[in-house]
C-alpha positions as a Python dict, from the first residue, in 0.01 Angstrom:
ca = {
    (1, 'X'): (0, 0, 0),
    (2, 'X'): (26, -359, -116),
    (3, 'X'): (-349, -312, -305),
    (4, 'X'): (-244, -22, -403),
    (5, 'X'): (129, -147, -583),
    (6, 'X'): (-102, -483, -785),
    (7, 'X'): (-362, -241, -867),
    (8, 'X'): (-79, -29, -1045),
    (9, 'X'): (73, -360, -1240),
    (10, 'X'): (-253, -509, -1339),
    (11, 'X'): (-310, -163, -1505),
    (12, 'X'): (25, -183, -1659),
    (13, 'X'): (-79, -560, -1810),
    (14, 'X'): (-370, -393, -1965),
    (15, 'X'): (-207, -129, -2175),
    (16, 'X'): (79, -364, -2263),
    (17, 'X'): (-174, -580, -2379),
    (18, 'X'): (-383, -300, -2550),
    (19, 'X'): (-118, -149, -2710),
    (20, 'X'): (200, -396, -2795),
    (21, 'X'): (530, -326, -2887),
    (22, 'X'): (734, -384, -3195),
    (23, 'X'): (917, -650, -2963),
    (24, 'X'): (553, -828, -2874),
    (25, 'X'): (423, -791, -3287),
    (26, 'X'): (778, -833, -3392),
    (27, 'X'): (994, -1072, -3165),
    (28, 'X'): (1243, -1125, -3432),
    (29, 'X'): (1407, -748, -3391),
    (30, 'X'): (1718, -730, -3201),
    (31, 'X'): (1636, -708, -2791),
    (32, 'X'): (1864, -365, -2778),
    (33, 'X'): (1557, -232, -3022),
    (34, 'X'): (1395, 35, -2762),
    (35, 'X'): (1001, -57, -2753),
    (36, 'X'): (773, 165, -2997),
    (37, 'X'): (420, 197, -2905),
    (38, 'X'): (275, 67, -3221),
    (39, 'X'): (-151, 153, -3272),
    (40, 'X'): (-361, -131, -3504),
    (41, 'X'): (-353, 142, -3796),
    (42, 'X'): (68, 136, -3788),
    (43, 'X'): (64, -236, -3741),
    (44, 'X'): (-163, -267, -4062),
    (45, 'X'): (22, 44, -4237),
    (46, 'X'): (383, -161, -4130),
    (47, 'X'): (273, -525, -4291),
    (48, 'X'): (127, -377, -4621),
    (49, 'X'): (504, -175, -4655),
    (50, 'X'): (634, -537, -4574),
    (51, 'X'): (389, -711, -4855),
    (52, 'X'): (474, -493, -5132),
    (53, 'X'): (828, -513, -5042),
    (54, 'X'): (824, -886, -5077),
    (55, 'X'): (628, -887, -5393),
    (56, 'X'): (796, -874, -5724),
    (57, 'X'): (748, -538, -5895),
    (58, 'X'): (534, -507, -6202),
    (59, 'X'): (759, -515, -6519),
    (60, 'X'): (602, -205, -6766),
    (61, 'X'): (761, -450, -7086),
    (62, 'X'): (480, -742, -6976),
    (63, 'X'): (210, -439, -7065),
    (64, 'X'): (55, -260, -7391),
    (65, 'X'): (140, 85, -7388),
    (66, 'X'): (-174, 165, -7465),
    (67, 'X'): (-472, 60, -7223),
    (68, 'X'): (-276, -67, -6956),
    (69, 'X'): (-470, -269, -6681),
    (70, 'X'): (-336, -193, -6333),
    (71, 'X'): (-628, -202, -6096),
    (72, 'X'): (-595, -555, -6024),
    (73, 'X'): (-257, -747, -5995),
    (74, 'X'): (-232, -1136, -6023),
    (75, 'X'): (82, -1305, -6003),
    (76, 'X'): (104, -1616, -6200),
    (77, 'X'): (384, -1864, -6212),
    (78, 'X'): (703, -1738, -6388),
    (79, 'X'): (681, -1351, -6213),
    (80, 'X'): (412, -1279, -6485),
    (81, 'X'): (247, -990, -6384),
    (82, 'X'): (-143, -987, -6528),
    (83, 'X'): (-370, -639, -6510),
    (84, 'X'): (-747, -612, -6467),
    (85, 'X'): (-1015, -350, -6490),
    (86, 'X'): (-1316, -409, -6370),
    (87, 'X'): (-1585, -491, -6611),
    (88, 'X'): (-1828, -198, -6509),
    (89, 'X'): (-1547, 30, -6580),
    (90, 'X'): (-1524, -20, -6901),
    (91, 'X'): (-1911, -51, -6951),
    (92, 'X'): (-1888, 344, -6796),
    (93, 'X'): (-1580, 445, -7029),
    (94, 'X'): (-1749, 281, -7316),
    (95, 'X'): (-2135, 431, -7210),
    (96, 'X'): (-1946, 803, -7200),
    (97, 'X'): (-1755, 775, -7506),
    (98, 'X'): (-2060, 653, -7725),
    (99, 'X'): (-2240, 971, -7577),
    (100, 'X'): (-1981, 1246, -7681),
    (101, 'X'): (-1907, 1060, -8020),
    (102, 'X'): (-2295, 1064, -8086),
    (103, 'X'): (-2302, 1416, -7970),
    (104, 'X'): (-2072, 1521, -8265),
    (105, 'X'): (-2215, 1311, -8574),
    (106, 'X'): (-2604, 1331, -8471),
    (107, 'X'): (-2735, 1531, -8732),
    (108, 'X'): (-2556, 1345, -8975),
    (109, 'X'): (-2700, 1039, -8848),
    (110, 'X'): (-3054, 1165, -8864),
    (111, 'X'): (-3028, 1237, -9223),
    (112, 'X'): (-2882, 905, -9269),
    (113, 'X'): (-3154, 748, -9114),
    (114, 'X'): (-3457, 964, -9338),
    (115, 'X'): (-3240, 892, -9691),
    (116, 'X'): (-3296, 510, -9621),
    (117, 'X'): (-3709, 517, -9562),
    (118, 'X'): (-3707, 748, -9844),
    (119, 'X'): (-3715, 756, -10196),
    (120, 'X'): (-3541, 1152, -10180),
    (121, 'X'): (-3193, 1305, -10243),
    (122, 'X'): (-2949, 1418, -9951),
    (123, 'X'): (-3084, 1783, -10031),
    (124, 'X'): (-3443, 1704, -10046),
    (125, 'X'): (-3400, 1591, -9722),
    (126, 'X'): (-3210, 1845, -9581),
    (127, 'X'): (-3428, 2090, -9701),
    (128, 'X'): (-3732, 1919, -9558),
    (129, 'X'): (-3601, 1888, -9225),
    (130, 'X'): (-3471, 2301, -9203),
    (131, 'X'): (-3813, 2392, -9327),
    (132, 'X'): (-4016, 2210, -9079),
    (133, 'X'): (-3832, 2226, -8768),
    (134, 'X'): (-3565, 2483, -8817),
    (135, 'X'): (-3161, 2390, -8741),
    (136, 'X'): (-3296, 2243, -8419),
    (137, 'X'): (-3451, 2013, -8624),
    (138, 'X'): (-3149, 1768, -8671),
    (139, 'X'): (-3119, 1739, -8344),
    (140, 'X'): (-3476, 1558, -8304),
    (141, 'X'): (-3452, 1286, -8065),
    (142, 'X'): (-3066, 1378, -7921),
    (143, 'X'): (-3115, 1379, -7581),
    (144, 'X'): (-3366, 1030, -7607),
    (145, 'X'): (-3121, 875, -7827),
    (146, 'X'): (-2818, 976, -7655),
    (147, 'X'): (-2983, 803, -7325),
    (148, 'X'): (-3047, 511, -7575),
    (149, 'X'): (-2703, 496, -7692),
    (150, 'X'): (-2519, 477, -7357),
    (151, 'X'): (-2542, 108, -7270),
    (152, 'X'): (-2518, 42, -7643),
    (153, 'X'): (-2167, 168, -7680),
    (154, 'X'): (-2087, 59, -7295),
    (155, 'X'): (-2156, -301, -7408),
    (156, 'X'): (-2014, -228, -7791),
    (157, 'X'): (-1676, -67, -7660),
    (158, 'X'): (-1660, -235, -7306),
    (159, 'X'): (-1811, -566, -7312),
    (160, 'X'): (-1593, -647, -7659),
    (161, 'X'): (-1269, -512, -7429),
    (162, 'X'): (-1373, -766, -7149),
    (163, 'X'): (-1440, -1049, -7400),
    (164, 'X'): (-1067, -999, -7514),
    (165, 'X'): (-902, -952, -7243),
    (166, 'X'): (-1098, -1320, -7125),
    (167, 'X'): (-1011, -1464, -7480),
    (168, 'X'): (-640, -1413, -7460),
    (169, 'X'): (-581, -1512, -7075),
    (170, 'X'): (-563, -1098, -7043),
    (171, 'X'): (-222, -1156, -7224),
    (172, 'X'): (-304, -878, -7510),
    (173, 'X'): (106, -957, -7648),
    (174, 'X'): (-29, -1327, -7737),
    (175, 'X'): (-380, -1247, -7877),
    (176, 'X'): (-481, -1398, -8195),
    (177, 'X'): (-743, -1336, -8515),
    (178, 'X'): (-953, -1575, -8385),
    (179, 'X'): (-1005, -1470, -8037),
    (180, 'X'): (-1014, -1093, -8135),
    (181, 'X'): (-1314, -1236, -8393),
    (182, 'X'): (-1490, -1449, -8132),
    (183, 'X'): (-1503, -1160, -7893),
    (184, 'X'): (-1628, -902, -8173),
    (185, 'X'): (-1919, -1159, -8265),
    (186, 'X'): (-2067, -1272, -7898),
    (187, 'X'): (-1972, -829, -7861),
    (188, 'X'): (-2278, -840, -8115),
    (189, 'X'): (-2521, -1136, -7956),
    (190, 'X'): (-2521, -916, -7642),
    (191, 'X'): (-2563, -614, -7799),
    (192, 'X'): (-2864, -685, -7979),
    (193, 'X'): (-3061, -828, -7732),
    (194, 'X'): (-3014, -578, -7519),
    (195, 'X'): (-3022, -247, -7762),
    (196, 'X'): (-3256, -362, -7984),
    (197, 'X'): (-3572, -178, -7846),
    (198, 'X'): (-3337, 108, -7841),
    (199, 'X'): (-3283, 102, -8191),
    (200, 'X'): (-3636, 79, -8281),
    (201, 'X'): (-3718, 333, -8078),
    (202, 'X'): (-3468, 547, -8232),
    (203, 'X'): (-3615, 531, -8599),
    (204, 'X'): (-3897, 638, -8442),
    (205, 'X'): (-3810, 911, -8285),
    (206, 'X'): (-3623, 1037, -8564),
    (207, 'X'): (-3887, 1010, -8869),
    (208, 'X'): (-4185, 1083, -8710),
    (209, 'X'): (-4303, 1418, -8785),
    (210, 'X'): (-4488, 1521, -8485),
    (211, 'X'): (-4299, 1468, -8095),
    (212, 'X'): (-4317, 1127, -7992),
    (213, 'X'): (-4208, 1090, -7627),
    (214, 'X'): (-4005, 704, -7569),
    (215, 'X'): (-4325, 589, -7341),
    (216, 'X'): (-4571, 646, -7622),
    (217, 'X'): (-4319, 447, -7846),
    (218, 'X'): (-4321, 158, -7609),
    (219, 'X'): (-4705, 182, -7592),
    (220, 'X'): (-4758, 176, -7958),
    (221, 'X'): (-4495, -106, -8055),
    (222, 'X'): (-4584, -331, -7701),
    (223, 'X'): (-4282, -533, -7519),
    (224, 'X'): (-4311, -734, -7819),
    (225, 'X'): (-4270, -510, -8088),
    (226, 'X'): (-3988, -390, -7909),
    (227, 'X'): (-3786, -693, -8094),
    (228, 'X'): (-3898, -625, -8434),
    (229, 'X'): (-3635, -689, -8670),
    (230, 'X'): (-3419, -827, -8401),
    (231, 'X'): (-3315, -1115, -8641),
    (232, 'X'): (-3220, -891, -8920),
    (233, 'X'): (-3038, -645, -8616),
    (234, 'X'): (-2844, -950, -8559),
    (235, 'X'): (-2721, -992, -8881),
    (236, 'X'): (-2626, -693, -8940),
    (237, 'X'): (-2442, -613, -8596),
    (238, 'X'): (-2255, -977, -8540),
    (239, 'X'): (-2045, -941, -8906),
    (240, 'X'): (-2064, -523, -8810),
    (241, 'X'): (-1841, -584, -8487),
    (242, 'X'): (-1591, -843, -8622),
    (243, 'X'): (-1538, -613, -8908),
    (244, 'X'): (-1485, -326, -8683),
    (245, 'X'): (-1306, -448, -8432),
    (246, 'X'): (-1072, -648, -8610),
    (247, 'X'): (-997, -358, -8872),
    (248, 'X'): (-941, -118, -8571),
    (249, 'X'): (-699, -339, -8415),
    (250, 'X'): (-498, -432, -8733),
    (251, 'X'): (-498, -47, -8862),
    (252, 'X'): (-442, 74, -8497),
    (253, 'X'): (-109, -189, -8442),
    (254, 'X'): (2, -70, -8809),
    (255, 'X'): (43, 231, -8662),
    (256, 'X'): (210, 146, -8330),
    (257, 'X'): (576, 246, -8352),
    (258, 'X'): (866, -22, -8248),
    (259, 'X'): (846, 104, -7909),
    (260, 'X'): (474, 38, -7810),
    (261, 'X'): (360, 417, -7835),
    (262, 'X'): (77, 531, -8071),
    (263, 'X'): (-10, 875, -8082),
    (264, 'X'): (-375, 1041, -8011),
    (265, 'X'): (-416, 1120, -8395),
    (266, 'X'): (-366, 774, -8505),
    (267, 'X'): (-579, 656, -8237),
    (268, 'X'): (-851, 878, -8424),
    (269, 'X'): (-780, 755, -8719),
    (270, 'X'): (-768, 378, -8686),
    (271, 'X'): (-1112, 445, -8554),
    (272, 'X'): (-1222, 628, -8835),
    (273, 'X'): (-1098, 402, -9101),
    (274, 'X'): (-1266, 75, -8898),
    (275, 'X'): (-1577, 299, -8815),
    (276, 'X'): (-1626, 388, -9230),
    (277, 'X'): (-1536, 48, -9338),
    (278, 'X'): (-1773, -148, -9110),
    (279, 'X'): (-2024, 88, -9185),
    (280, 'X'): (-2016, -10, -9565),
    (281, 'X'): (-2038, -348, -9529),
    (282, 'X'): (-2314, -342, -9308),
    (283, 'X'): (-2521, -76, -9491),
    (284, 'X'): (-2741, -392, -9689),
    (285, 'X'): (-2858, -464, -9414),
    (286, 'X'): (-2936, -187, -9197),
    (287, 'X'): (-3143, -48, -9499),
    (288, 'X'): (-3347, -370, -9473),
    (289, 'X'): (-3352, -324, -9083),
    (290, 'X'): (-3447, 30, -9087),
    (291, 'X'): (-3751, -71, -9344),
    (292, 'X'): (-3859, -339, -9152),
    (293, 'X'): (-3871, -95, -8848),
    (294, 'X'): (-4008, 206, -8959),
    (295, 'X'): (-4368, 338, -8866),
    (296, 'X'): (-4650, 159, -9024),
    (297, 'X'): (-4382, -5, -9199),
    (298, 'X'): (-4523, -268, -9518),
    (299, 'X'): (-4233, -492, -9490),
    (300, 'X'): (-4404, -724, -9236),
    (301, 'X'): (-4263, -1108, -9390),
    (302, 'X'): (-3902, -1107, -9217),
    (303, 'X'): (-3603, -1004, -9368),
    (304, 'X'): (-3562, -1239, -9705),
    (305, 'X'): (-3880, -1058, -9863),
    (306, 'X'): (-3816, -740, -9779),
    (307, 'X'): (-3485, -783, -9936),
    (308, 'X'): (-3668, -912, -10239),
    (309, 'X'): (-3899, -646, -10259),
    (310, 'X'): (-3673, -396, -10235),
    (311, 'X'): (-3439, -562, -10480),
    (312, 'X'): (-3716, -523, -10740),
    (313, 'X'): (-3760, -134, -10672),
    (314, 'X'): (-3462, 2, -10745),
    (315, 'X'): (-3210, -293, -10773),
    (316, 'X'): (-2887, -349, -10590),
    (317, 'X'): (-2827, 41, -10570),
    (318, 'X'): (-3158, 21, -10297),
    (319, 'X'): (-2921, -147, -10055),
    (320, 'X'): (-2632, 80, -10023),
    (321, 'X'): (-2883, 398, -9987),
    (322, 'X'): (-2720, 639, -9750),
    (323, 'X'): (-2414, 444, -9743),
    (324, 'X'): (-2224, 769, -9743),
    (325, 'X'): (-2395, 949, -9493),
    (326, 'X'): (-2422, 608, -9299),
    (327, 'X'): (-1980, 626, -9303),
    (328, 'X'): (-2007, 988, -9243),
    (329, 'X'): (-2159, 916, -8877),
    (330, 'X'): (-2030, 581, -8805),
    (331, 'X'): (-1632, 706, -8899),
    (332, 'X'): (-1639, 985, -8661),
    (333, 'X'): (-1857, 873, -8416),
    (334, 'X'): (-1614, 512, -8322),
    (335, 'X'): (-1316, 749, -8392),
    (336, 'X'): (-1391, 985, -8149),
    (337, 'X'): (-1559, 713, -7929),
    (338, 'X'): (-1261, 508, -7906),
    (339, 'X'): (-1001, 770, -7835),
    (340, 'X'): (-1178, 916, -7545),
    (341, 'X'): (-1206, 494, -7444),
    (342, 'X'): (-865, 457, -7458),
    (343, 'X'): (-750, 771, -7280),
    (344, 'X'): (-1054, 718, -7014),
    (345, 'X'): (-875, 414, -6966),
    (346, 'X'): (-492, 458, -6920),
    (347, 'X'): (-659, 749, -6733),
    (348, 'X'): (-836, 472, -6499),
    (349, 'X'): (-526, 239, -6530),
    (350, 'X'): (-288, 498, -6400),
}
């Protein structure tokens, strides 16, 4: 009987010790409490409720009402409450926005592109294009390009967002010109070296007239040729970004009422506006870029003499060829880009 009575408490010892009481995790509760049989997952469940309790509540006033940055919290000194995404996040939001922007304009892009190699009006090329390959025709190269265009417009839209948010202490309230400029012009360093071959490879695609598959691109150009015209890609893209970004920004906060709200149509709008006006400043130098890195192009001495040669074809009028058609694209594509950016991310933020 005696075995029998320590076998009984020894197997008492071992559940208390498996499963403890509020009174063993918790000795500071009154003794009266009666003992709750507590599992790990309500232990762990119980001192998260405590944490959050304890820490001070995020104040909605110390965020932008527009992209608000909730997924990671750090409490600095003063109760300021700081929000992060994650930079792949925005690399995604910014990769699928690019895509259904491009989706929209693409057409008008690929008659944009033919107008600059050319020496032919808008309708001579229109008509060209309809007669050889039918409506379908504008869409040459869509599905190519649009895989092209993804981590373009992830690191356009989402790197330029991370650079900011690292700029200004992610502390949008106390951002300033100089930091919003910085981050538009390293936004264009990284862009180039990484989307250059893309762009290349784009032209390609889109003025060849027989089908031209990316791998027999690669093959013809080389890794090398790849990065033709990078140096003229970077001039045209680092000046392309401040302007944009900085425009969208300053048009986009114009439009921001008193109370920190800005609708969906000005949203568009701001990105329009930035979009068309970027695009006109940079259009000098994407016609030199495009020339340089066209098929079999002749313009094989840099940048400088194919400005000078085509300076003394058809003056300073050359350099702003397809300038319209160039704003067409670039105006809808960033507005529709960045309002499916910013709702992707209060979406991701929420």
């Amino acid at each position: 009987m005696a075995m029998i009575l320590k076998y009984r408490e020894s197997q008492k010892k071992t559940a208390a010790a498996m499963h403890p009481t509020t009174s063993d995790v918790m000795p500071f509760l009154p003794p009266s409490e009666p003992p709750i049989v507590l599992s790990p997952v309500k232990i762990a469940r119980r001192a998260t409720a405590t944490a959050l309790e304890i820490l001070p509540k995020p104040d909605p006033n110390k965020c932008n009402a527009i992209g608000q940055q909730k997924h990671t919290i750090e409490i600095r000194s003063g109760g300021v409450i700081a929000f992060r995404v994650p930079l792949y996040q925005k690399m995604l939001v910014g990769g699928i926005s690019g895509v259904i922007g491009l989706s929209t304009v693409f057409p008008i892009d690929l008659i944009k592109t033919r107008l600059q190699i050319s020496n032919v009006g808008l309708s001579s090329v229109c008509h060209d294009v309809f007669a050889k390959h039918g409506v379908f025709g504008f869409y040459r190269g869509l599905g190519t390009t649009a895989v092209m265009v993804f981590p373009e417009k992830a690191i356009k839209l989402g790197v330029n967002d991370y650079f900011r948010d690292v700029f200004c202490n992610y502390d949008r309230n106390n951002e300033t010109i100089p930091q919003q400029v910085m981050a538009g012009a390293l936004t264009g360093v990284v862009q180039v070296a990484v989307t250059n071959p893309m762009e290349i490879m784009k032209i390609r695609l889109q003025t060849t007239e027989s089908v031209v598959s990316p791998l027999h691109a690669v093959r013809e150009l080389g890794w090398k040729g790849l990065y033709t015209g990078s140096g003229v890609t970077l001039m045209r893209d680092v000046p392309y970004n401040v302007i944009f970004f900085l425009s969208y920004i300053e048009i986009k906060r114009a439009l921001t009422s008193p109370d920190g709200e800005v609708s969906r149509s000005r949203i568009l709008g701001s990105g329009v506006a930035a979009g068309m006006l970027a695009a006109f400043a940079g259009t000098p130098m994407d016609v030199v870029k495009s020339r340089i890195q066209m098929r079999n192009s002749p313009y094989t001495n840099g940048a400088v003499d194919c400005a000078k040669r085509l300076y003394g074809e058809g003056g300073y009028g050359i350099f702003f060829r397809g300038a319209l058609p160039r704003m067409a694209v670039q105006g809808p594509l960033y507005g529709i880009a960045l309002l499916f950016f910013e709702l992707q991310s209060q979406y991701l933020s929420s």
